[in-house]
BAZAKE-741686 format. One record per residue (C-alpha): residue number from 1; x, y, z. Coordinates in nm, 3 decimals. Example, Ala and Ser with C-alpha at 12.3 -4.5 7.8 and 13.67 -1.06 7.14 Angstrom:
// residues 2
nr:1 east:1.230 north:-0.450 up:0.780 $
nr:2 east:1.367 north:-0.106 up:0.714 $
***
This chain:
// residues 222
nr:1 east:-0.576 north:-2.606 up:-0.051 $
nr:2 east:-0.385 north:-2.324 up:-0.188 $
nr:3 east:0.017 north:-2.260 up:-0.083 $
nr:4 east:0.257 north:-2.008 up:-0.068 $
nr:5 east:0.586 north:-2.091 up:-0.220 $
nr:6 east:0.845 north:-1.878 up:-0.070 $
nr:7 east:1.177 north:-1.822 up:-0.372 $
nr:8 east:1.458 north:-1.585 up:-0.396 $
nr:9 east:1.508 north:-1.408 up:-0.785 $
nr:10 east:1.807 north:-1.218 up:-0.735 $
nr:11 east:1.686 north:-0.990 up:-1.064 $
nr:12 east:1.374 north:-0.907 up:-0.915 $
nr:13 east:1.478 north:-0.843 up:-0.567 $
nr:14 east:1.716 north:-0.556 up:-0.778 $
nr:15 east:1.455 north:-0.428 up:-0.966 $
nr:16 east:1.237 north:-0.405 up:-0.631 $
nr:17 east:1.521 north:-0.207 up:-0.496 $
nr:18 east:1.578 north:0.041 up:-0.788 $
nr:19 east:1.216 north:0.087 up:-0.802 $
nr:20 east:1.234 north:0.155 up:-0.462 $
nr:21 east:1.431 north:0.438 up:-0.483 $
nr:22 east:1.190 north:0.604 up:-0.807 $
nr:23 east:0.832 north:0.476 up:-0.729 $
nr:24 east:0.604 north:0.752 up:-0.696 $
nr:25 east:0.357 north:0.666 up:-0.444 $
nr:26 east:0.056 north:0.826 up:-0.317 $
nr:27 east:0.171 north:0.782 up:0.008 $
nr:28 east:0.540 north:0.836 up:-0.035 $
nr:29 east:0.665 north:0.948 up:0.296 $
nr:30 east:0.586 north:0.621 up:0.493 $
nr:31 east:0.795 north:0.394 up:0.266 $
nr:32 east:1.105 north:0.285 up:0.365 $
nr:33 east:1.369 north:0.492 up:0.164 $
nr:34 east:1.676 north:0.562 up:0.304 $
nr:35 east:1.980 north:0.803 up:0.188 $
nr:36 east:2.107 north:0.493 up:0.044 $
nr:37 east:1.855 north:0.446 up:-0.226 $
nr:38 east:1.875 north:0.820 up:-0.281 $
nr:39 east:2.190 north:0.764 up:-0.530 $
nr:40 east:1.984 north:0.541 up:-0.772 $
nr:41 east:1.683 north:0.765 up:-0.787 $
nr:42 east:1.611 north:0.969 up:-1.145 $
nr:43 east:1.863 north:0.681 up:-1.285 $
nr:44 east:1.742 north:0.431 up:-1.510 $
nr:45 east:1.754 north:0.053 up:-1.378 $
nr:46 east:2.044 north:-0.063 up:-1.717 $
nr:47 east:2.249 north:0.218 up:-1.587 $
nr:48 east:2.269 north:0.123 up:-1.216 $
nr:49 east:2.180 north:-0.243 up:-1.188 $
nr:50 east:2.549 north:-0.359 up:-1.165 $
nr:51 east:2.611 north:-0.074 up:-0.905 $
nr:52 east:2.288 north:-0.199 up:-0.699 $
nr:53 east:2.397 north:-0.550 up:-0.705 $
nr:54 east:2.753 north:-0.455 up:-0.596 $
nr:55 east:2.594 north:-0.289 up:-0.289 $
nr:56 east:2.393 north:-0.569 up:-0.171 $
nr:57 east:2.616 north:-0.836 up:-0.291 $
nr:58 east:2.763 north:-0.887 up:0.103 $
nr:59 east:2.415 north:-1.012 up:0.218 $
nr:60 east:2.379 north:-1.207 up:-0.108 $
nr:61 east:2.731 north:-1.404 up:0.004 $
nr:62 east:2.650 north:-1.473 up:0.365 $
nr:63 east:2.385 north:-1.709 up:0.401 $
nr:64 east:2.126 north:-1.531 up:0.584 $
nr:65 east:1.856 north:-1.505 up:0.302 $
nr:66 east:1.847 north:-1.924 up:0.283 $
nr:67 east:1.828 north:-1.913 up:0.662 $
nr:68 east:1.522 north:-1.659 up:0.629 $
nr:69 east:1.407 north:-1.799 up:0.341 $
nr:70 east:1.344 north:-2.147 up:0.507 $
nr:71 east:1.231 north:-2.040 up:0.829 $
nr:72 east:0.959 north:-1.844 up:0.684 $
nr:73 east:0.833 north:-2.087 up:0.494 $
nr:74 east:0.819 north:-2.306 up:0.763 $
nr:75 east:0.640 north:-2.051 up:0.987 $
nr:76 east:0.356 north:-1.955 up:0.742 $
nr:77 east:0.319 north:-2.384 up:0.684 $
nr:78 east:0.190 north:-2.410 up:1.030 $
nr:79 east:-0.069 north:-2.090 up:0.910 $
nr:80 east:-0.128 north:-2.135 up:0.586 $
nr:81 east:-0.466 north:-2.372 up:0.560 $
nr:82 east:-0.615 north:-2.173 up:0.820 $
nr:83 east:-0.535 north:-1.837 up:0.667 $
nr:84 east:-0.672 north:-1.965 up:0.334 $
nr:85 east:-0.980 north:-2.099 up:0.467 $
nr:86 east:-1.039 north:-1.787 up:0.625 $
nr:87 east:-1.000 north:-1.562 up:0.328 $
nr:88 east:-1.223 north:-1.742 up:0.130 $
nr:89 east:-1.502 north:-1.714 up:0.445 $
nr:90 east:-1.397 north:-1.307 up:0.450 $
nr:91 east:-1.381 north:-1.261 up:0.049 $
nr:92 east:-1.712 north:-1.493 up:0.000 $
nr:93 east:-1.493 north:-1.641 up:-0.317 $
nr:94 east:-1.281 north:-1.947 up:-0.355 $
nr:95 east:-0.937 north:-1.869 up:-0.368 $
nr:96 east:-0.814 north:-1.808 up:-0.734 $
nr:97 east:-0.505 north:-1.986 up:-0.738 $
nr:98 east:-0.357 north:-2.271 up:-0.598 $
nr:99 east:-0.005 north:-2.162 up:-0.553 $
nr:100 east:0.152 north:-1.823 up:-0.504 $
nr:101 east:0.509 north:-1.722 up:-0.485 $
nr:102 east:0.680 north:-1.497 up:-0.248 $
nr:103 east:0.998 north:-1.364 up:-0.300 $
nr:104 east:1.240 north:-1.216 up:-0.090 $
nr:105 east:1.346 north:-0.895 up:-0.113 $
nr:106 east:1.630 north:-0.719 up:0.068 $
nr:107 east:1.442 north:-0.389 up:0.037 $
nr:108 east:1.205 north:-0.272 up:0.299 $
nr:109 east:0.908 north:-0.268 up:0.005 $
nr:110 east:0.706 north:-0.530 up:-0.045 $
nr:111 east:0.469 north:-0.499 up:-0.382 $
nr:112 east:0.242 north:-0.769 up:-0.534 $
nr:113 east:0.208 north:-0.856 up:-0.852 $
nr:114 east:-0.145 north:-0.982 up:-0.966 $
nr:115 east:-0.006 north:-1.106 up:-1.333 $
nr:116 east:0.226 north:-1.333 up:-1.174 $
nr:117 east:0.014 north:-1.388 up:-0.856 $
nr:118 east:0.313 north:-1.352 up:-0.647 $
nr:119 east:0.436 north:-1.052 up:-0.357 $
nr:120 east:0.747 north:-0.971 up:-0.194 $
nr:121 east:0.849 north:-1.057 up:0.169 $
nr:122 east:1.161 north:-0.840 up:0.357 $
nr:123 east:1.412 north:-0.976 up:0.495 $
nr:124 east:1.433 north:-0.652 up:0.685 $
nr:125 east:1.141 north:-0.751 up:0.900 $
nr:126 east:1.038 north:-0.975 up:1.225 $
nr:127 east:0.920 north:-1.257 up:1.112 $
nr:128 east:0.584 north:-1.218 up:1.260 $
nr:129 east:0.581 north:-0.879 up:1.026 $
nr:130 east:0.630 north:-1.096 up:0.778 $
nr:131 east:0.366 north:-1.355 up:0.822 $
nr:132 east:0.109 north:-1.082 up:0.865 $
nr:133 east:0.279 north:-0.859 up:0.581 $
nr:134 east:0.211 north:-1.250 up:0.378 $
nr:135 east:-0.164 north:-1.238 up:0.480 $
nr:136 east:-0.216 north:-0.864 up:0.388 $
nr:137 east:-0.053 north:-0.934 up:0.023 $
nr:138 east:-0.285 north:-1.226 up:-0.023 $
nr:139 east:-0.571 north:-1.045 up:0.049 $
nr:140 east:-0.482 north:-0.750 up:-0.228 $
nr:141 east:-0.448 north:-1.091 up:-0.468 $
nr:142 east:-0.736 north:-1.215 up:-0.385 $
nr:143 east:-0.946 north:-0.862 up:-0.402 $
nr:144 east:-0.806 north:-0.744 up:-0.711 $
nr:145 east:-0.943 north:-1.092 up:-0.899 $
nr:146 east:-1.264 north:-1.122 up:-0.677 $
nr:147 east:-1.450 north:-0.789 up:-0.580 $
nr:148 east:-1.234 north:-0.476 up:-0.692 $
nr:149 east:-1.301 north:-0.542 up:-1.107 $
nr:150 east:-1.669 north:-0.497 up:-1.001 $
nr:151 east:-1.563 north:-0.130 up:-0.872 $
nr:152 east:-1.353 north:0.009 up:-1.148 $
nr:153 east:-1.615 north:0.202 up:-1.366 $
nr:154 east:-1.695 north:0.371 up:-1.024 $
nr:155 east:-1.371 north:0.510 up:-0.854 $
nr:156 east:-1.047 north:0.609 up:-0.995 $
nr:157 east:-0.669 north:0.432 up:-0.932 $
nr:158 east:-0.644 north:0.606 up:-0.598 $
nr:159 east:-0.962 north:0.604 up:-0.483 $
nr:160 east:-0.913 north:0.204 up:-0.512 $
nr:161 east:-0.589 north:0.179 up:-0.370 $
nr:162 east:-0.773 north:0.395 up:-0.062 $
nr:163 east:-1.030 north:0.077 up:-0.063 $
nr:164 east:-0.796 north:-0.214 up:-0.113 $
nr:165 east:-0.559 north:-0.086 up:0.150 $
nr:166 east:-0.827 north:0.006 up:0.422 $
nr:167 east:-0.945 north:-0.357 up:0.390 $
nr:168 east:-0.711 north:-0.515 up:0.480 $
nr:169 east:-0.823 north:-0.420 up:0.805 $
nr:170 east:-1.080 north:-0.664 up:0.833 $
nr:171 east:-0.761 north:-0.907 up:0.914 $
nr:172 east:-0.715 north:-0.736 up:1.272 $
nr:173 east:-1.015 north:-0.868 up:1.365 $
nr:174 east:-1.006 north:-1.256 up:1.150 $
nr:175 east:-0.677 north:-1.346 up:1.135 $
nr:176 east:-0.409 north:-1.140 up:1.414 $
nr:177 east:-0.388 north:-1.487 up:1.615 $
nr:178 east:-0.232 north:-1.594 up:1.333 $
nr:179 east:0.097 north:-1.357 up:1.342 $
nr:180 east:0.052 north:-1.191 up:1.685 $
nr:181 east:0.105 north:-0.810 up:1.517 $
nr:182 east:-0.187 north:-0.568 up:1.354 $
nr:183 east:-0.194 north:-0.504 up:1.070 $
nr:184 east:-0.165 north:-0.113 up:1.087 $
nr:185 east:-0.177 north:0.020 up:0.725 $
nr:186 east:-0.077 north:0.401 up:0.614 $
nr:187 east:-0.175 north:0.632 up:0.837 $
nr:188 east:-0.370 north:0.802 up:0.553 $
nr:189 east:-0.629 north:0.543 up:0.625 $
nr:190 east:-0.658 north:0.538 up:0.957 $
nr:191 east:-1.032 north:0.656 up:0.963 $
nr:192 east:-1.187 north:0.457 up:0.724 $
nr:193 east:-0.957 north:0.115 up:0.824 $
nr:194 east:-1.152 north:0.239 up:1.192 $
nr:195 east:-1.507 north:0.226 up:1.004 $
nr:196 east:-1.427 north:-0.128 up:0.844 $
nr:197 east:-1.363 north:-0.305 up:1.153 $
nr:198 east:-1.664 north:-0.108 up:1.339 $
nr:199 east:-1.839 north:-0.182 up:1.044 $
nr:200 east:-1.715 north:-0.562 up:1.013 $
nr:201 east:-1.773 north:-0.654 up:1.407 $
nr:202 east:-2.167 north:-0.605 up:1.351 $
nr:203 east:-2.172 north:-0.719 up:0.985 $
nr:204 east:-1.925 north:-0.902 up:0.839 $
nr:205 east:-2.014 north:-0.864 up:0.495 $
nr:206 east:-1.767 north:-0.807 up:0.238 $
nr:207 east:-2.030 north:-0.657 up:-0.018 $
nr:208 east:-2.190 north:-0.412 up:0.198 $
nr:209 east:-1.869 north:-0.308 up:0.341 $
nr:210 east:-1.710 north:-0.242 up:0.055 $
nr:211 east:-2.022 north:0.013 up:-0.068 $
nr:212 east:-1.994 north:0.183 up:0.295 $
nr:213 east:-1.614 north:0.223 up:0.137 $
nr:214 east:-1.730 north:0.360 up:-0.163 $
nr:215 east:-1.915 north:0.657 up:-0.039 $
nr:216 east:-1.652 north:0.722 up:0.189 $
nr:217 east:-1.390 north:0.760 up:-0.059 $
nr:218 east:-1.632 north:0.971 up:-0.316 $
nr:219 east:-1.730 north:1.177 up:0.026 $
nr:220 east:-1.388 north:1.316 up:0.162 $
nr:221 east:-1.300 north:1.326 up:-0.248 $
nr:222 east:-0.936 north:1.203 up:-0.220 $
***
């Protein structure tokens, strides 16, 4: 069965907050990007690194991220066979690799990184938000290696994202009495993440779903 290792990489947990503060993101305004990460925006990450680490270095020194650290792996051990096993069943596909890594992050983003298969968990969060945010990064990993190459040549970078994120949906209905919270997503994708669980309580089929997704996206022309 396939685990989640959870680590802490104090160089990427800087890097996630510098890029924080420049990524350009289709849906900006709902990321979590306070005045604080305002002074290292338009800088580049050689020029401010030692300043960023300065910042955070308090939380670094007092113990809480091995507390957090540990206790979320624990929690997601009592979850994780039964989240796996029901990925595969939702994704129709074998899950690609038998160990991912998450890392902590003191920033309130959380990417994922299919090259490494690894994603970032916040210590800004519930824990509950966290096991959840854990299942909702596994099932981008999992997509982006299983059905979303098969969809390239017919929608553009956005028009995927619009896919992969609406999705994740799907784990509202599998998976919530597994972390207790919904899975919400961006608000941007509120009607369409609406049409996947209709669509997923009467069918749930991955493949036709993700064509009903399709002609959504290429309909309201994003």
């Amino acid at each position: 069965m396939s685990k989640v290792i959870f680590k802490f990489d104090k160089e990427k947990d800087l890097w996630n907050i510098w890029e924080t503060s420049n990524y350009e993101h289709p849906w900006e305004n709902e990321l979590e990007r306070g005045s604080v990460l305002q002074r290292w925006k338009n800088r580049k990450f050689e020029e401010c690194r030692e300043e960023i680490e300065q910042y955070i270095q308090p939380l670094y020194s007092s113990g809480h991220l091995d507390i957090f650290l540990e206790t979320l792996q624990n929690s997601w051990g009592k979850i994780n066979n039964r989240f796996f096993e029901r990925l595969e069943k939702i994704t129709k596909h074998k899950i690609y690799s038998n160990e991912f890594n998450a890392y902590i992050t003191t920033a309130g983003r959380c990417p994922y990184n299919v090259e490494e298969d690894s994603f970032m968990v916040s210590i800004r969060r519930p824990l509950l938000q966290n096991l959840r945010t854990c299942g909702h990064e596994l099932m981008h990993l999992q997509m982006e290696k299983t059905h979303l190459p098969l969809i390239r040549n017919q929608l553009g970078f956005r028009e995927i994202e619009y896919v992969n994120e609406s999705l994740t949906a799907i784990l509202n209905l599998e998976c919530r009495d597994l972390w207790f919270v919904e899975d919400k997503g961006y608000a941007e994708h509120k009607e369409l993440r609406k049409r996947v669980m209709e669509t997923w309580k009467h069918n749930p089929d991955i493949i036709p779903l993700i064509n009903e997704c399709i002609e959504y996206v290429k309909r309201i022309k994003i």
